[in-house]
C-alpha positions as CSV (number, residue, x, y, z in Angstrom):
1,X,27.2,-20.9,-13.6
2,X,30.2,-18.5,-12.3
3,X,32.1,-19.0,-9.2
4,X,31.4,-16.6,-7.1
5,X,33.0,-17.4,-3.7
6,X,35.8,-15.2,-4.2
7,X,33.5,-12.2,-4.0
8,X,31.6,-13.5,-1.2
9,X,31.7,-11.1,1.8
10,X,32.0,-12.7,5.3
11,X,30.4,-11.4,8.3
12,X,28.1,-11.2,11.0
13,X,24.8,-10.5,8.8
14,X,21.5,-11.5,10.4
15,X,23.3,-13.7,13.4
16,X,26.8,-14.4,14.6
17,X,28.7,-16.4,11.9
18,X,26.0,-16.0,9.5
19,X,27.0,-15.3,5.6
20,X,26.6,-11.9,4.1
21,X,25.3,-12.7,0.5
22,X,26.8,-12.4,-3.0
23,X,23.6,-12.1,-4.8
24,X,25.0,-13.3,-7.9
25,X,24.4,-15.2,-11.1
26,X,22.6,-16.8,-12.8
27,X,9.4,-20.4,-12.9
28,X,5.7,-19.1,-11.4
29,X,1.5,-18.7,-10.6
30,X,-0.5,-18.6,-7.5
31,X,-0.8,-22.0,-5.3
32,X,-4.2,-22.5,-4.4
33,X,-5.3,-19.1,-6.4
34,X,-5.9,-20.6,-9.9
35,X,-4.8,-18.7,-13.1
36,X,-6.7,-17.7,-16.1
37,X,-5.6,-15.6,-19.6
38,X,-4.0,-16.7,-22.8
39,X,-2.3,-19.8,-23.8
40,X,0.8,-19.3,-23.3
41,X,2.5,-18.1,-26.8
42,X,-0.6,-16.4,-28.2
43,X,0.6,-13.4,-29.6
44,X,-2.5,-11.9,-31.9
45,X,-1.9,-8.9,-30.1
46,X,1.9,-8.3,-30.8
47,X,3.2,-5.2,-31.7
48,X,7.7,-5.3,-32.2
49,X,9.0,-2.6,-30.0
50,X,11.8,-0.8,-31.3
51,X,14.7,-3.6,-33.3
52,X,12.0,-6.1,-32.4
53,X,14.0,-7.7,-29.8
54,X,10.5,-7.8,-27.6
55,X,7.1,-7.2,-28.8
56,X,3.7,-6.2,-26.7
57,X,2.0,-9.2,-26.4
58,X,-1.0,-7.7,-24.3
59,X,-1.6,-8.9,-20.4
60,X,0.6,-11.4,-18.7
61,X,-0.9,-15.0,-19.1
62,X,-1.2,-17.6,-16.1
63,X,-1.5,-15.1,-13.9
64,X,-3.5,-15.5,-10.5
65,X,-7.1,-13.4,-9.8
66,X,-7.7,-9.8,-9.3
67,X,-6.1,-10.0,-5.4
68,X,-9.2,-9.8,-2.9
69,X,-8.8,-8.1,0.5
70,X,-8.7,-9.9,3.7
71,X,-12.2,-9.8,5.3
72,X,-12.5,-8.6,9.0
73,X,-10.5,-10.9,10.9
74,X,-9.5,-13.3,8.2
75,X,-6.3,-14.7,8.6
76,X,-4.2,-13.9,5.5
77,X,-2.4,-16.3,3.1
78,X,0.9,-17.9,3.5
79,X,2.9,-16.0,0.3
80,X,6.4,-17.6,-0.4
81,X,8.3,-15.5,-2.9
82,X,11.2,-18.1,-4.9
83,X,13.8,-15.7,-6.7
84,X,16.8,-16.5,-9.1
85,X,19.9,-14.3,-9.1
86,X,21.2,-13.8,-12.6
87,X,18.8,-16.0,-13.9
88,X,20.8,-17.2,-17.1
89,X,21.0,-20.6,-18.8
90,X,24.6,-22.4,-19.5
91,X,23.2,-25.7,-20.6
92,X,23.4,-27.2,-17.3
93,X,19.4,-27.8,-17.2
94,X,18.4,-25.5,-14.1
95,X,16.4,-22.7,-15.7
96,X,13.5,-25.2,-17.4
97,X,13.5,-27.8,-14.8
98,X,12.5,-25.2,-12.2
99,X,10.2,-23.6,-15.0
100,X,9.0,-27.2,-15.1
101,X,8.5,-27.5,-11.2
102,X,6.8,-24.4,-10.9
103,X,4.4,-26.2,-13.5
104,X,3.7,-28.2,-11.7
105,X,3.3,-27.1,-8.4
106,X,1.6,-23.8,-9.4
107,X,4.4,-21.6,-8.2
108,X,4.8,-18.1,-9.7
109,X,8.5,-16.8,-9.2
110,X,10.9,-13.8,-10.1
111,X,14.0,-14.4,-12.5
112,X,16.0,-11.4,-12.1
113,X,17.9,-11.0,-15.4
114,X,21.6,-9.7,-15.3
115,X,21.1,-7.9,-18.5
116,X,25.0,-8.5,-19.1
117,X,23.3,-11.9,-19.8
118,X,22.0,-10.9,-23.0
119,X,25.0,-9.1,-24.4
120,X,27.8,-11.0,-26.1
121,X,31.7,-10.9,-25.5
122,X,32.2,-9.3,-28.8
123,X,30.4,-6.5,-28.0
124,X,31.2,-5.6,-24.2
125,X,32.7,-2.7,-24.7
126,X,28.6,-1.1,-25.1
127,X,28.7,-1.7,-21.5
128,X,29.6,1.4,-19.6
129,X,29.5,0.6,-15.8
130,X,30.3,3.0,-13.2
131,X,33.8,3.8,-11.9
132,X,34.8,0.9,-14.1
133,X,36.4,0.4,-17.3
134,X,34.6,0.1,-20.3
135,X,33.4,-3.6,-21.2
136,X,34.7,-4.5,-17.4
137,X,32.6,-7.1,-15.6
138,X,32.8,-9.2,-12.1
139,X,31.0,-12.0,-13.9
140,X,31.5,-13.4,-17.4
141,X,30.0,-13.1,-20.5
142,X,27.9,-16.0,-21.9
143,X,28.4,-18.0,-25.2
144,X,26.3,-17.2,-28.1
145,X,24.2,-20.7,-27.6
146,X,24.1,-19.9,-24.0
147,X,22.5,-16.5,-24.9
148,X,19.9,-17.9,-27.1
149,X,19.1,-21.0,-24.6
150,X,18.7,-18.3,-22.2
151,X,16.7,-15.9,-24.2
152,X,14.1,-19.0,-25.2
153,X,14.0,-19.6,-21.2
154,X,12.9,-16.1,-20.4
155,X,10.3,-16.0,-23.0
156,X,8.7,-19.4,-22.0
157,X,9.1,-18.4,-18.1
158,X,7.2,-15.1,-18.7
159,X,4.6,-16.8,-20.5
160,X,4.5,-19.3,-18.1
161,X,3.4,-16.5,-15.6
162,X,6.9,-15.7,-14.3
163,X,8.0,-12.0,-13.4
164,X,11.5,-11.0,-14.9
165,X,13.2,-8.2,-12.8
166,X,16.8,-7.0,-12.7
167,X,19.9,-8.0,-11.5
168,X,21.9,-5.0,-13.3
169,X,24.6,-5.6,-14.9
170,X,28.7,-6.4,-13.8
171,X,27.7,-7.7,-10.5
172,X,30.5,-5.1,-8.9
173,X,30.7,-5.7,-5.3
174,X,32.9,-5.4,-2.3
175,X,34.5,-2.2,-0.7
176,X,36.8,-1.2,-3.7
177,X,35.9,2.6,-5.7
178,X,34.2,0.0,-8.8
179,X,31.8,-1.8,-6.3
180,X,27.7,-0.6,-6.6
181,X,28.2,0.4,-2.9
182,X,29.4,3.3,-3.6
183,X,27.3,4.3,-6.8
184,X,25.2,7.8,-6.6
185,X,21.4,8.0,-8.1
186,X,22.5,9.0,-11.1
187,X,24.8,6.3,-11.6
188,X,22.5,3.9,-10.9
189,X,20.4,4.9,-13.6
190,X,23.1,4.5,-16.2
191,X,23.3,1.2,-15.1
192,X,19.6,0.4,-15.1
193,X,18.9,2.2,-18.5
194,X,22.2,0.1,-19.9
195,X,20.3,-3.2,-18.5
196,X,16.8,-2.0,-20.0
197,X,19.0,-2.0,-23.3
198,X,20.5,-5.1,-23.6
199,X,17.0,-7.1,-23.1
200,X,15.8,-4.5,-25.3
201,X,17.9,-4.4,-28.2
202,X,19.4,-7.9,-28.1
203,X,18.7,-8.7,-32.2
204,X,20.7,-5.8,-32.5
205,X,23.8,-6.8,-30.5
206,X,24.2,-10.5,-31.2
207,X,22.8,-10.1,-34.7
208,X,20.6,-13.4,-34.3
209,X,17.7,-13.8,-36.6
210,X,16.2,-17.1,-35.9
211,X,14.6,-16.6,-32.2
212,X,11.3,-14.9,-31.3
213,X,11.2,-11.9,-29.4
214,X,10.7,-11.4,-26.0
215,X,6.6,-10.7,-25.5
216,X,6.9,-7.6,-23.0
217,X,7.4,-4.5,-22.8
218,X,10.5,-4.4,-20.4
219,X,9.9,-0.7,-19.8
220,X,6.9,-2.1,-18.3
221,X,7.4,-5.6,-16.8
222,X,10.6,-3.9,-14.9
223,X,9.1,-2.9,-11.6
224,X,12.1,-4.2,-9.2
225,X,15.2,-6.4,-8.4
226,X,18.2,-7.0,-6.5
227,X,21.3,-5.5,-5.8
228,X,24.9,-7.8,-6.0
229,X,25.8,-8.9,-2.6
230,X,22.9,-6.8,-1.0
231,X,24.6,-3.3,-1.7
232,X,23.5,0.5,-1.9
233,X,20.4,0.3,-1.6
234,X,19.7,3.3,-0.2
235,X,21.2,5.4,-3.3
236,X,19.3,2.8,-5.7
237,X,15.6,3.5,-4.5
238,X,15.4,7.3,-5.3
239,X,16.1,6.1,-8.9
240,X,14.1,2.9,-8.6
241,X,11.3,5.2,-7.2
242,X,12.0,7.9,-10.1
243,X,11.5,4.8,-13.0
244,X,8.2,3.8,-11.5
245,X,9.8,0.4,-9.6
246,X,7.4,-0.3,-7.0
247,X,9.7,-2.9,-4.9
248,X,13.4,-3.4,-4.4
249,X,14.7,-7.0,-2.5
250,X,18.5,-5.6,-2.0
251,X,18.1,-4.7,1.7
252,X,21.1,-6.8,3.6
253,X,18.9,-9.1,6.1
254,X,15.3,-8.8,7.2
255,X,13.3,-10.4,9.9
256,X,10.3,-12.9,9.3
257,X,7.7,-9.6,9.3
258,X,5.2,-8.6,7.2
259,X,7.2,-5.9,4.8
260,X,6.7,-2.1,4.7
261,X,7.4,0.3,2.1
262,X,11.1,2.4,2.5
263,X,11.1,5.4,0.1
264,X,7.8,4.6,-1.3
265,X,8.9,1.1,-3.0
266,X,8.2,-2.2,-1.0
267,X,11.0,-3.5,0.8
268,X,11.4,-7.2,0.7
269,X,14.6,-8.4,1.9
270,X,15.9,-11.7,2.4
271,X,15.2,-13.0,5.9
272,X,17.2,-14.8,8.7
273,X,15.6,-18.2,9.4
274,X,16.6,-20.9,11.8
275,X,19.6,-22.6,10.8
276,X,19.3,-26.0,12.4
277,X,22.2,-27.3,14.2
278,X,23.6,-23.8,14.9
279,X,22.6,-20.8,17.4
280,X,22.1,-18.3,14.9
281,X,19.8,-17.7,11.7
282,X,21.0,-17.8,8.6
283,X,20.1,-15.4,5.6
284,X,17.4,-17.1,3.2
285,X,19.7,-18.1,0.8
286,X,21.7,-20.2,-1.1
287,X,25.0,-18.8,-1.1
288,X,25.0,-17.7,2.6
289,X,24.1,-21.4,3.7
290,X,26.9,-22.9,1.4
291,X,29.2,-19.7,3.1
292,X,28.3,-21.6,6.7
293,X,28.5,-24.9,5.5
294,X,31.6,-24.5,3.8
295,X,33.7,-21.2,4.6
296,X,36.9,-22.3,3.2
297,X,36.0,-23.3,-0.6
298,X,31.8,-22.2,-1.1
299,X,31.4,-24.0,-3.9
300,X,33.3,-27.0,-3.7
301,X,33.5,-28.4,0.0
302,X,33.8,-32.4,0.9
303,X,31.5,-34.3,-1.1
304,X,31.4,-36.6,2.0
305,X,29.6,-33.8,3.3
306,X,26.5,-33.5,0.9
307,X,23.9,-35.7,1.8
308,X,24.1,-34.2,5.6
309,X,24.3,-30.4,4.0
310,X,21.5,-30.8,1.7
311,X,19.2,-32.1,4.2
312,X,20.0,-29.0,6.6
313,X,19.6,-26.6,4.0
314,X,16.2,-28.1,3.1
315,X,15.2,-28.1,7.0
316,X,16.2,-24.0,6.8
317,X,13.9,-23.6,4.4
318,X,11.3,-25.2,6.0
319,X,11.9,-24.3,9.2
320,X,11.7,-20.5,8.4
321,X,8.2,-21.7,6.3
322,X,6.8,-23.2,9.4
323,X,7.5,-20.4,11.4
324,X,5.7,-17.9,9.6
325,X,3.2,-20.2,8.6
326,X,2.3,-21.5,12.0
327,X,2.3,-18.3,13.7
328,X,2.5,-14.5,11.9
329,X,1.6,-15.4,8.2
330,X,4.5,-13.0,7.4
331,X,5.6,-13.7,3.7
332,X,8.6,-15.5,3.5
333,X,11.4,-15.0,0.6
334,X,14.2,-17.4,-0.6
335,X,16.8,-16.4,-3.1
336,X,18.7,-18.8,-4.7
337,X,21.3,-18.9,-7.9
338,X,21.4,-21.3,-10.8
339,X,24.6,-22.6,-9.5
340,X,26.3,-26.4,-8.7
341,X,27.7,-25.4,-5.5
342,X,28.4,-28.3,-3.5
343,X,27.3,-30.3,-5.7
344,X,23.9,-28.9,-6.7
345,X,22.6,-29.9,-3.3
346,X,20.9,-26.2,-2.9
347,X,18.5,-26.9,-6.0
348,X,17.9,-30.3,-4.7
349,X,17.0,-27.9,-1.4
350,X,14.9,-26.0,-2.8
351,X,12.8,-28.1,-5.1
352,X,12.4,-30.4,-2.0
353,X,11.0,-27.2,-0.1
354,X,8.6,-26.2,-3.1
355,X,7.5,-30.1,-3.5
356,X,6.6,-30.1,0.6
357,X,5.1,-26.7,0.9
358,X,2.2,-26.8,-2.7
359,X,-0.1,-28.6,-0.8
360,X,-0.4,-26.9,2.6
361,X,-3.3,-24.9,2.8
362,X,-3.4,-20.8,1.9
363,X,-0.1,-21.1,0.5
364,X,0.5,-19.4,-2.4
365,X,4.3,-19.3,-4.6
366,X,4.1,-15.7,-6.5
367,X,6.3,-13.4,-7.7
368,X,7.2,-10.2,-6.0
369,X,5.6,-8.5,-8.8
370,X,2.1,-10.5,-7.6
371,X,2.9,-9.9,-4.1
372,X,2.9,-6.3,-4.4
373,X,-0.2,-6.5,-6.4
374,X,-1.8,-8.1,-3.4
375,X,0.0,-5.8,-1.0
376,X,-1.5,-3.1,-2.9
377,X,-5.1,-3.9,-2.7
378,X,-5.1,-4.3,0.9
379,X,-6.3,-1.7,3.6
380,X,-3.2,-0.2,5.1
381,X,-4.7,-0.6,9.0
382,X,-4.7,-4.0,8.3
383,X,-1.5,-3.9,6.6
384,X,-0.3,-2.0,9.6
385,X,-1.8,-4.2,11.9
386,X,-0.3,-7.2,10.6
387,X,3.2,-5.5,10.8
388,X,2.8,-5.2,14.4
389,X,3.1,-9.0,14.9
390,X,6.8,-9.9,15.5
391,X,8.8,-13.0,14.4
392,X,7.2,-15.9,15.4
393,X,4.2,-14.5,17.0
394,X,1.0,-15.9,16.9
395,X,-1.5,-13.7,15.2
396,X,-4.2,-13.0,17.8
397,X,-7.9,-11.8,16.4
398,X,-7.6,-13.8,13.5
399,X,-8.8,-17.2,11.8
């Protein structure tokens, strides 16, 4: 979609040489849980919200069952948690043919919308970000078609069962006085309130008439997201936790654990998983395995190169699914970006992962939003207990 390799940061991360990510740019149900509600575009129960941009369409469709607590000594599903930076649509076909493979694989995933997504050129200068200019942004603006095909996108996906979080806004990042690293609380609620208002009031700033709305109440289907290039954090979550978020998936590198709660919001971060061929793990994903196959230009190295880099990310992926799978259970998360780095060989990786992981039994694709609802219904001893078992270690007591 953007090329984002000039804002990639570089640097040890989870292992030596491993990529720090540039969370960047840019469908879902329960495997093996079933889902029930509506068909999806029923709306007998829509009520417009404000300039009718969305509408309350009543409870999520296609979602999984009420989440059922693991009996003494049960051994606990294998979640895998598929999440899309940016999550816009540019015409290149990525948003519906993962909607599409999440169809058909029964996979739930999270979209997190960079709201600047949903705002055109014409009007940038309603965007206000932080110690930066008026209208600025670190990625561009989409066409008016590219709005719309994105805006029929996130309706279908959240109909489809999908969760649609956050990805802010201007995608600052680095170490300069603009970058969200260095944002307070209070500026990170300017940011989050301007994102709420783009999804929000989108008839109003592009002026379109001949879409549908939007059928959910952002204030409500907003419960987390992610940070560009995994920064400030730790100044986002006493806002995050002040708005009601009850995750956050911006912390810079995670082990293959089962995840805790930091400032009362669940932290999932992206993980370091074997990296075959190399010593050290790699961050789980996209960008950072492009940043190791392919230092020197991310998004555009050799093409002799992509058959062999395409297998190797796949094997990542489902090396770091076997290794929670066969031994902890911990849930594991992949980000990715609707992006043709390389060639597009990391959404060849990734659909190749989803297509060799439906059918293993207890796994189930969700969202984060689903994960936490799962999470939450779960007695915290054995939540604790299960936290206790490290990477790669076999759980012991249970079956």
């Amino acid at each position: 979609m953007r090329d984002f390799s000039r804002r990639g940061m570089l640097g040890l991360g989870v292992g030596a040489a491993a990529a720090m990510s540039v969370a960047g740019c840019s469908s879902s149900g329960s495997s093996g849980s079933g889902k029930g509600g509506a068909e999806p575009g029923q709306t007998a129960q829509a009520k417009p919200i404000g300039d009718g941009s969305t509408v309350y369409t009543g409870k999520q469709p296609n979602q999984p069952p009420k989440p059922e607590k693991l009996e003494p000594g049960q051994k606990p599903p294998q979640f895998v948690v598929f999440s899309w930076d940016g999550a816009g649509d540019v015409g290149d076909g990525q948003f519906p043919r993962f909607r599409k493979l999440a169809k058909e694989h029964n996979a739930s995933m999270t979209f997190f919308l960079s709201g600047l997504y949903l705002l055109p050129e014409s009007k940038k200068r309603l965007y206000r970000p932080p110690n930066n200019p008026v209208g600025a942004s670190d990625i561009g603006y989409l066409t008016d078609d590219h709005i719309k095909e994105t805006l029929k996108n996130l309706r279908a996906a959240w109909l489809e069962g999908h969760e649609i979080g956050t990805h802010f806004n201007g995608h600052f990042g680095g170490e300069a006085k603009g970058s969200v690293k260095w944002w307070t609380p209070a500026q990170w609620e300017s940011e989050i309130e301007q994102a709420v208002s783009f999804v929000t009031k989108w008839r109003t700033n592009t002026g379109f008439t001949d879409l549908e709305p939007l059928p959910f109440d952002y204030s409500k289907e907003l419960i987390g997201g992610r940070t560009p290039q995994l920064l400030g954090q730790e100044n986002l979550l006493p806002t995050a936790r002040k708005l009601g978020w009850r995750y956050d998936s911006s912390s810079p590198g995670g082990l293959q654990i089962w995840p805790a709660k930091k400032q009362g919001l669940w932290d999932f971060p992206l993980q370091g998983i074997p990296f075959p061929g190399h010593s050290f793990p790699v961050l789980s994903m996209d960008y950072n395995i492009a940043a190791n196959q392919s230092p020197s230009n991310i998004t555009k190295g050799p093409p002799a190169k992509y058959p062999e880099w395409r297998k190797q990310a796949t094997e990542a992926y489902i090396a770091g699914f076997k290794r929670a799978y066969e031994t902890n259970r911990a849930p594991l998360f992949i980000g990715n970006h609707f992006e043709q780095w390389n060639g597009g060989i990391y959404m060849d990786a990734v659909e190749e992962t989803i297509k060799r992981i439906a059918d293993e039994k207890d796994v189930r694709m969700v969202s984060f939003r689903q994960l936490c609802d799962w999470l939450d219904a779960q007695d915290p001893q054995v939540l604790a207990e299960l936290r206790g078992f490290g990477v790669g270690q076999q759980l012991t007591g249970r079956s």
